[in-house]
Steps between C-alpha positions, in 0.01 A plus 500: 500500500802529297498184383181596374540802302806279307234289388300749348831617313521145378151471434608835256781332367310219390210706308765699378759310379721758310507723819875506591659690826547806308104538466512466881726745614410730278295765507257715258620870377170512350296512833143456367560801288653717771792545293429485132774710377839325465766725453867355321819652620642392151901432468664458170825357376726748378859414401523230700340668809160525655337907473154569598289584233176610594177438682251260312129510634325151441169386670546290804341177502506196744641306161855675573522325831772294431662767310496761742592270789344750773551384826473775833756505741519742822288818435808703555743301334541322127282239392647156394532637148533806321135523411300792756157662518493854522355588812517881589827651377665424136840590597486330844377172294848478274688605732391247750359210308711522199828684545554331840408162403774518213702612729498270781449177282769519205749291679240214683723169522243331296604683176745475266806675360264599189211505694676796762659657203177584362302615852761712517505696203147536541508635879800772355309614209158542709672665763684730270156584292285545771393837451404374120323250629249649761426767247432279228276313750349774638392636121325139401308513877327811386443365172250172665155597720542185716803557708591154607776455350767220523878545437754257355794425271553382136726462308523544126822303276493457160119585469395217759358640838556316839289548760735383858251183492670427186840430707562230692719675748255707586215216563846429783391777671166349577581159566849580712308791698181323530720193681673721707181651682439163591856438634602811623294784719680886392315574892707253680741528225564127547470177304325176606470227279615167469634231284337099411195567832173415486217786412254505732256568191553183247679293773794409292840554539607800268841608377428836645238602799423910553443645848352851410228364262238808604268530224197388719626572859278277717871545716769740592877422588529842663342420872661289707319088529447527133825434413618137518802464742480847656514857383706453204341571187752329255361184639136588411541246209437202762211680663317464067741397319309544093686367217490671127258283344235578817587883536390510108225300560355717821586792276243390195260404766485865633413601179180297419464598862523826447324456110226231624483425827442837683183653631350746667380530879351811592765730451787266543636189236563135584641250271360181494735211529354137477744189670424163321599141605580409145599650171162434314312658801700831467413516139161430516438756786717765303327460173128521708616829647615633166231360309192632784694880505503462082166350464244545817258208476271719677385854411724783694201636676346181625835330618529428842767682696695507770713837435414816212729326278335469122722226474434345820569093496372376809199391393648270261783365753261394762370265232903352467639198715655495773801436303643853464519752773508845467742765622398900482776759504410874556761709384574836362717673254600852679699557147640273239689228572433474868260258638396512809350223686204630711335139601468106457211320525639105419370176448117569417285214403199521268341346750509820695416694263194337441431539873539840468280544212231267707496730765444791248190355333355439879528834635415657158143298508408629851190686489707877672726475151291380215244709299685825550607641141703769374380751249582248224334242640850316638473336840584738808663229686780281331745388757877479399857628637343867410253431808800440709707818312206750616606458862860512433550728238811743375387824508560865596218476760568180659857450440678204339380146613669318204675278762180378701365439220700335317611242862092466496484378188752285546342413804151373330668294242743315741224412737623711825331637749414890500456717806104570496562869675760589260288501275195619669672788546628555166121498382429741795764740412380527149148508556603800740709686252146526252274571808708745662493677148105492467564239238239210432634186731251225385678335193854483740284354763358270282862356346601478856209278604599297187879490584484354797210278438744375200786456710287331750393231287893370436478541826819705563429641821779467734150493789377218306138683427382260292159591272217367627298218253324808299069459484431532151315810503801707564545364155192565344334761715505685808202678588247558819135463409368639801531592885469133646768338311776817599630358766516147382701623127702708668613237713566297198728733349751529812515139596630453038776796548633380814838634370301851598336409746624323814275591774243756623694826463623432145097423413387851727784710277345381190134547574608906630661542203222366317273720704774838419405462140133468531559891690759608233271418237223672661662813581623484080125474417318749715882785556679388181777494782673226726541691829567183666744385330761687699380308801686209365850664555648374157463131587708535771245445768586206848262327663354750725434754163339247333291311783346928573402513135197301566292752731616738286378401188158326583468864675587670195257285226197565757555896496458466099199275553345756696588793251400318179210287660655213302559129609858390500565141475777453753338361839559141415882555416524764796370177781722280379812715504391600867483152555856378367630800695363393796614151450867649415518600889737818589672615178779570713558100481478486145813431384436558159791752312398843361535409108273185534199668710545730198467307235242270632293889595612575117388206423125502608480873365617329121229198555261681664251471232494123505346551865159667376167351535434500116096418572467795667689719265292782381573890355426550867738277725773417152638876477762401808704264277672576155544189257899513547471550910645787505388870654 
């Protein structure tokens, strides 16, 4: 994946040809107008020495880049030059940013006699005016209403000012300390590098090859077996050895990564890295990408999507050859300048993609997801990644799933096999958490229906439950017209979601829970209460609680038939789930785990309004079903 992230640099380097290795390693002061205020710790030459002066405010801009030569280094420690952002404490900035750095770099081996000579007049005078200096500082801060505020040196001869980008000794300090984090690790506090080797990145032999080349860390040389040649970390540098050339080129890749090529994915980021057989490939697929995010052929709203990115792509790389492949990284940035590699998902072709979006349009068009609309008129039912999130979320209530998720995803684009009750009884568990609370459960149900019907169709089932060929009225309608076709549509509908429904017991759950709703909806009419709801001990019933439901609930809707003198329509649906749970045998024997006989019971609750006799339907016999199904 390396390889491919230098390409992108060169594919950089190429639009860009005046882009030279000090754009790449360094870094902007400015900070999208974070820190506006740039704040000159002025020096002056007076009688042949260097004096500070005074504090000169300017406006920051990203235009003094290469002037300011900012460049972090450890949070605690200096960064590569004398240029520092104020973070919390004025005096604990020069003091540790700018008095130390003078300090510790006037006598580098890279400089000369002049060149020491002058860092060292510099680090006595700022050390001896100190006190001058933070107050002076601390005076101009007041004096500004945004208080990002950036610190560094100038220095003022014969009327001409010098910022240190103006000094090619100090530019040293970037290129000299940039090389040496590739070549030496201040953790192991050892060196690994080599001289004329081939880098692993460019495949040619180099004058110089780096062993602690980190900036992406798909590796680590501090566990043993990832070292080449045993533990020994100043040998790291044969495990990937990177020459100059590639380390710049990764490093201007991770920027129009980080700039272009980075999206969103329900609470997490991934970048999205394409791999190309040939040079012309990887420019044509880059330029799509950055043309689509710059100029959507489609409307935002009506674009097709696979996650709740704006600038989601997918749509327009399943349309791409099977010439480039795609690689995902999720990652996260706990603070600046760490990166932290949270998952891979590698060599994705648009040809999947467009599988993926194939089996979206399919379950999207089924007849249980379509015509529902939100209250601006947007479809109910879209299926993407967020389908998938809902079950595996990171919150307070449910805890963090960020992992499962993320090895599921990776999991439906790489073609592998999922556990079916994993995530039966991920749906389960959430459907639980909103029922338990008195919350409305039919929309979760609903997703979770759709979920694994998706997942179904790429048929990723490790149990191989392939979908049924679907009748097409599950795609254009689902309804019973009347008492003598019941038995016959209901039939229909198990033997096209075989996924739910494998035999007898799975068919008698579904018809009870069916049945539960019809009394739950009743008792909301006639009590404006749900008495039996607590009968269904949270969705955490076994076979034996569900399979006593039955009595219990036909016995229940005939005491309100006799109290209201009304006709409930239930009798049909009531013989056949009598039948099924006949058929089922002992529900000792069932063999069916806890979280599926819930969902499937769940499940016929959620559709049970599919399983009215709509030619019957009157003010009379309607009132025990709501539109949405539930009580």
């Amino acid at each position: 994946m390396i390889n491919s992230i230098a390409e992108l640099g060169r594919f950089e380097k190429n639009k860009n040809p005046d882009l030279t290795s000090f754009d790449i390693w360094l870094e902007d002061s400015f900070d999208n107008g974070k820190y506006p205020n740039l704040f000159l710790i002025e020096f002056i030459k007076e009688d042949s020495k260097w004096v500070f002066n005074k504090i000169d405010v300017w406006e920051n801009s990203t235009n003094l880049k290469s002037k300011l030569l900012y460049k972090r280094g450890a949070s605690r420690g200096i960064n590569k030059t004398p240029t520092s952002k104020i973070a919390t404490s004025i005096e604990g900035t020069l003091k540790q940013k700018i008095i130390s750095w003078f300090e510790l770099n006037k006598d580098k081996t890279f400089l000369s006699t002049e060149d020491k000579t002058f860092l060292n007049e510099i680090s006595e005078e700022i050390k001896k005016k100190k006190e001058d200096i933070y107050k002076a500082i601390r005076e101009k801060a007041g004096m500004v209403d945004n208080k990002g505020i950036v610190l560094s040196p100038v220095f003022a001869k014969n009327g001409n000012k010098k910022f240190i980008g103006d000094y090619e000794f100090f530019k040293k300090f970037i290129t000299e300390e940039s090389k040496q984090g590739y070549k030496y690790s201040p953790t192991f506090k050892k060196h690994s590098f080599s001289k004329n080797e081939t880098c692993s990145v460019c495949n040619k032999v180099k004058d110089e090859v780096f062993g602690f080349f980190t900036s992406l860390a798909f590796y680590t040389v501090d566990k043993p077996g990832m070292v080449t040649g045993g533990f020994q970390q100043d040998k790291s540098w044969k495990n990937y050895p990177v020459c100059l050339d590639c380390a710049l080129d990764v490093e201007t890749g991770i920027k129009l990564m980080d700039q272009e090529l980075s999206f969103k994915f329900y609470g997490l980021r991934y970048y999205l890295i394409p791999r190309t057989i040939t040079k012309r490939a990887s420019e044509d697929i880059i330029d799509s990408i950055l043309d689509f995010k710059k100029s959507p052929r489609i409307n935002t709203a009506d674009r097709e999507r696979l996650t709740n990115d704006e600038n989601d792509v997918f749509e327009m790389l399943q349309e791409s050859q099977n010439n480039v492949a795609l690689n995902l990284v999720f990652y996260a940035k706990p603070q600046k300048g760490v990166l932290r590699i949270l998952a891979a998902i590698e060599e994705i072709l648009p040809s999947r993609i467009q599988q993926l979006f194939n089996a979206k349009h399919f379950v999207e068009n089924m007849v249980f997801f379509k015509g529902y609309k939100t209250k601006e008129n947007k479809d109910m039912f879209r299926f993407s990644f967020g389908t998938l999130r809902t079950f595996f979320p990171n919150n307070k209530i449910e805890g963090n799933h960020d992992k499962s998720f993320l090895e599921l995803t990776r999991m439906v684009f790489s073609d592998i096999k999922i556990d079916y009750q994993f995530i039966l009884h991920q749906i389960i568990s959430h459907i639980r958490n909103n029922f338990v609370q008195n919350q409305a459960i039919w929309f979760q149900t609903i997703q979770g229906f759709m979920l694994i019907i998706y997942l179904n169709k790429l048929n990723l089932f490790r149990n191989n439950l392939k979908e049924a060929d679907m009748d097409h009225m599950f795609f254009d309608s689902f309804k019973i017209e009347s008492k003598e076709e019941l038995e016959e549509k209901t039939e229909l509908f198990f033997l096209n979601f075989k996924e739910f429904f494998e035999n007898d017991a799975h068919s008698s759950i579904f018809l009870i829970g069916v049945l539960a709703q019809f009394l739950l909806n009743i008792q909301k009419d006639k009590r404006n209460a749900t008495p039996f709801r607590s009968r269904l001990k949270g969705l955490k019933m076994n076979s034996r609680d569900i399979s006593v439901l039955l009595p219990e609930i036909i016995e229940k809707i005939e005491q309100y038939k006799k109290q209201y003198g009304i006709h409930y329509q239930y009798k049909g649906i009531a013989d056949l789930a009598s039948k099924y749970l006949i058929s089922s045998g002992n529900f000792r024997n069932w063999n069916i785990p806890v979280d599926e006989m819930n969902f499937i019971f769940v499940l016929g609750m959620n559709l049970s309004q599919y399983f009215k006799i709509k030619s019957n339907a009157n003010a009379n016999t309607d009132n025990e079903q709501k539109e949405d199904g539930n009580e």
